[in-house]
C-alpha positions in Angstrom: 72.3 -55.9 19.4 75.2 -55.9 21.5 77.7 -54.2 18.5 76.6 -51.2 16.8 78.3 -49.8 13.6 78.3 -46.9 12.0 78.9 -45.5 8.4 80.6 -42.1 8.2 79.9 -39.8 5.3 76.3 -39.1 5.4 76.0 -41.1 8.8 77.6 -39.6 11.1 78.9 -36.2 9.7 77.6 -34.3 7.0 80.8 -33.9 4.6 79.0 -33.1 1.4 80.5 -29.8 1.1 84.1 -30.1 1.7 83.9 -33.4 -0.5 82.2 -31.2 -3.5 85.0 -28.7 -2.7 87.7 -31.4 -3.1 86.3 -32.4 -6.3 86.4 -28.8 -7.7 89.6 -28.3 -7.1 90.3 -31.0 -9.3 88.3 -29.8 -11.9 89.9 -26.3 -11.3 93.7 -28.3 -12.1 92.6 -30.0 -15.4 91.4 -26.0 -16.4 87.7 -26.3 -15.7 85.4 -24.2 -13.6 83.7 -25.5 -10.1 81.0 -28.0 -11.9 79.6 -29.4 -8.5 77.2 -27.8 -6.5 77.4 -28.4 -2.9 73.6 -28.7 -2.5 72.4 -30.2 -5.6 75.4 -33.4 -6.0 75.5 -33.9 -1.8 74.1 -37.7 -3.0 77.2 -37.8 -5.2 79.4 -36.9 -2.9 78.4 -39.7 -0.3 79.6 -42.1 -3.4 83.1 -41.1 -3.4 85.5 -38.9 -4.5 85.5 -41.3 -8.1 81.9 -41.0 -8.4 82.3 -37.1 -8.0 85.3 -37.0 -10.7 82.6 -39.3 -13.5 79.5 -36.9 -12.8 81.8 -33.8 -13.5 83.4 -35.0 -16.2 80.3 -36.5 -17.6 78.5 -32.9 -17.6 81.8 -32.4 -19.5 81.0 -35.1 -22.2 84.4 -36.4 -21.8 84.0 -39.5 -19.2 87.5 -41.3 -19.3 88.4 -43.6 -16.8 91.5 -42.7 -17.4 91.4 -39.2 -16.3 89.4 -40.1 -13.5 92.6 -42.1 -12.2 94.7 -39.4 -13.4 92.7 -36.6 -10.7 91.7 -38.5 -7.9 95.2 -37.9 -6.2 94.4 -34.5 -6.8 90.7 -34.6 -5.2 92.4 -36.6 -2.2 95.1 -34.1 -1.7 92.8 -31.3 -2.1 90.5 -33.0 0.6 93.3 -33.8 2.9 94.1 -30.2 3.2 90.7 -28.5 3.9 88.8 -32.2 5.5 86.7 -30.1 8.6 86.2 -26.7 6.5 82.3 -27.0 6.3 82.1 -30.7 8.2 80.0 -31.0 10.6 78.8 -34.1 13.0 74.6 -34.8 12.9 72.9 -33.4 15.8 73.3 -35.9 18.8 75.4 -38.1 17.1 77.6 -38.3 19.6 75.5 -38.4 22.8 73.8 -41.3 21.2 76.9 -42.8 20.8 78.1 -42.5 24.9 74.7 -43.8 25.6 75.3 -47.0 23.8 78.6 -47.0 25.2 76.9 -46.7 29.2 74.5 -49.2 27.9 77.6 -52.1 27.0 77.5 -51.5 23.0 80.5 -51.3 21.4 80.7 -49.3 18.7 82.8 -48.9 15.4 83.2 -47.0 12.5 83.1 -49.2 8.6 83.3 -46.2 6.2 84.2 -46.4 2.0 86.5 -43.3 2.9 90.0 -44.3 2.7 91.5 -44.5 6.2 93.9 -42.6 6.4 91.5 -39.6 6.5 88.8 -41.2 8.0 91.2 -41.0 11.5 91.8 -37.9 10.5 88.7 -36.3 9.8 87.4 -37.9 13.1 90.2 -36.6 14.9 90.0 -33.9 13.5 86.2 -33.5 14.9 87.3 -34.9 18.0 85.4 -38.0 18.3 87.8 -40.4 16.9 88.7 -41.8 20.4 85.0 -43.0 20.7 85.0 -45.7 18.5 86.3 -48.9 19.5 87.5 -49.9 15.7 87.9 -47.8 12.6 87.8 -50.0 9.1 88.1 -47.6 5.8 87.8 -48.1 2.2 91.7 -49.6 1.6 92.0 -51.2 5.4 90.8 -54.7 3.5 91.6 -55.6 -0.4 87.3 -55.3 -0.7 85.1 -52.3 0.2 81.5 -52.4 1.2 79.5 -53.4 -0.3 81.1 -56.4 0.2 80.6 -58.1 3.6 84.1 -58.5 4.7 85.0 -55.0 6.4 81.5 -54.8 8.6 82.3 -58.5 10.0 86.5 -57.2 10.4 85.0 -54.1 12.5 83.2 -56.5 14.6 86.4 -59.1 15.4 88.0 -55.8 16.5 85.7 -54.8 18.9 85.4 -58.4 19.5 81.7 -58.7 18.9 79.1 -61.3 17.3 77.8 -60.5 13.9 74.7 -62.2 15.2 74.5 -59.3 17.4 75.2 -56.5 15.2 73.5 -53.9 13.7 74.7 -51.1 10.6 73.6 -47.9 10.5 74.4 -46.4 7.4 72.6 -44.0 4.8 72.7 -45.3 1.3 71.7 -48.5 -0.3 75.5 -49.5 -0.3 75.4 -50.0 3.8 72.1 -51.7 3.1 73.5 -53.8 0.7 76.4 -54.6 3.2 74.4 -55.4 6.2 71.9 -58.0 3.8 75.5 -59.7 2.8 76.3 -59.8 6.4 73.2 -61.1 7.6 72.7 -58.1 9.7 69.9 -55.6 10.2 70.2 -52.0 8.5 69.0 -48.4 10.1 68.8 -45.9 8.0 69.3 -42.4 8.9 66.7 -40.4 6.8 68.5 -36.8 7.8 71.2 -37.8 5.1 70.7 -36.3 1.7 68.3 -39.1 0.3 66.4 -37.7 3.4 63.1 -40.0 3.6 63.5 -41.7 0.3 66.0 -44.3 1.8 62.5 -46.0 2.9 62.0 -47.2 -0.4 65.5 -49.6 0.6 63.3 -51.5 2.9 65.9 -51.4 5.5 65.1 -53.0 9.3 64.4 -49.7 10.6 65.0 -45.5 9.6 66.4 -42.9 11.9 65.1 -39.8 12.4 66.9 -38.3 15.3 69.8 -39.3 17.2 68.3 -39.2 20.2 65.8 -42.1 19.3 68.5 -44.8 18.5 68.9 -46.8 21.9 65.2 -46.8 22.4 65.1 -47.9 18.5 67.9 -50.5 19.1 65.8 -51.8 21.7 62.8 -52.0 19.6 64.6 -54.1 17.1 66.0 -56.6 19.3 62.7 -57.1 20.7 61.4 -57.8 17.3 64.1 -59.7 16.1 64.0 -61.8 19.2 60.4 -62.4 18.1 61.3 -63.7 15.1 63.8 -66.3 16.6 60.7 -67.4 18.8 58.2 -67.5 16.2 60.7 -70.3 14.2 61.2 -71.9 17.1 
């Protein structure tokens, strides 16, 4: 696995509490109260600032699509003002990350946040300039699930899809690495914690410090599997 990509929210950085935040300040303009916890709708908030807008307003009893195009500019402003509040990277995210670097990996970043603020929330964090390609939710006209931006972070870093490998947190990334033909790991520190099992994906995470030594482990199997068919 010579090309290793990452998701963001729920991945890499935990940014369930400024994206609940964002959403209530929405809520706040249309006249409502704060209707997201940050603890309770961090799953939620890994879906996206539209998926955020529909739970409110369906504790509201008033879903309309409508309304949640209306506020979304509203959640996205809200969020670009106040991104790195509460955000925080995973432990050891990012000396994993120099290690596969050391080791030849290159390494990218295919996230469903637009991204615009995807470069800036990683900026922001100051670990933007450790990815070799950055692909966000309006770089392409299709979003993950959909194959097309994990294989257009690859050409950039001028990888092999055969030689790729997604690490992600949600069923969406393992829906995108399946469409890909690519092997999933998924991080279980994320808010679906060890539940994500239950997605079958090619390996979990634990720790940050165990992913070369887990990349390693999956190559070997997967090289296995190539001599087995053989």
């Amino acid at each position: 696995m010579k090309t290793v990509i990452f998701d963001l929210d729920g991945t890499l950085a935990d940014t369930s509490v400024d994206l609940i935040a964002a959403a209530n300040a929405a809520f706040r303009t249309m006249g409502e109260g704060n209707l997201l916890d940050p603890t309770k709708d961090a799953v939620t908030a890994f879906q996206g600032g539209r998926a955020m807008l529909r739970l409110g307003l369906t504790r509201l009893e008033r879903m309309n699509e409508a309304v949640v195009d209306e506020f979304y500019p509203v959640l996205l402003e809200a969020y670009s003002g106040a991104i790195d509040v509460h955000t925080q990277l995973y432990p050891r995210a990012m000396e994993a990350v120099e290690v596969l670097k050391a080791e030849g990996y290159g390494v990218g970043i295919c996230t469903n946040k637009p991204e615009a603020l995807a470069e800036l929330l990683m900026t922001r964090l100051g670990a933007r300039a450790a990815f070799g390609a950055l692909i966000g939710a309006d770089s392409l006209p299709v979003r993950k699930p959909d194959p097309a931006p994990l294989i257009e972070t690859v050409r950039r870093l001028g990888g092999d899809p055969a030689q790729t490998v997604l690490i992600g947190d949600t069923v969406t990334d393992r829906d995108t690495a399946r469409a890909a033909g690519v092997p999933s790991i998924l991080v279980t520190f994320g808010p679906g914690g060890k539940e994500v099992a239950a997605l079958e994906p090619e390996a979990l995470l634990n720790d940050y410090a165990d992913l070369p030594d887990l990349l390693r482990d999956l190559a070997r199997r997967r090289m296995g599997i190539v001599d087995q068919r053989r």
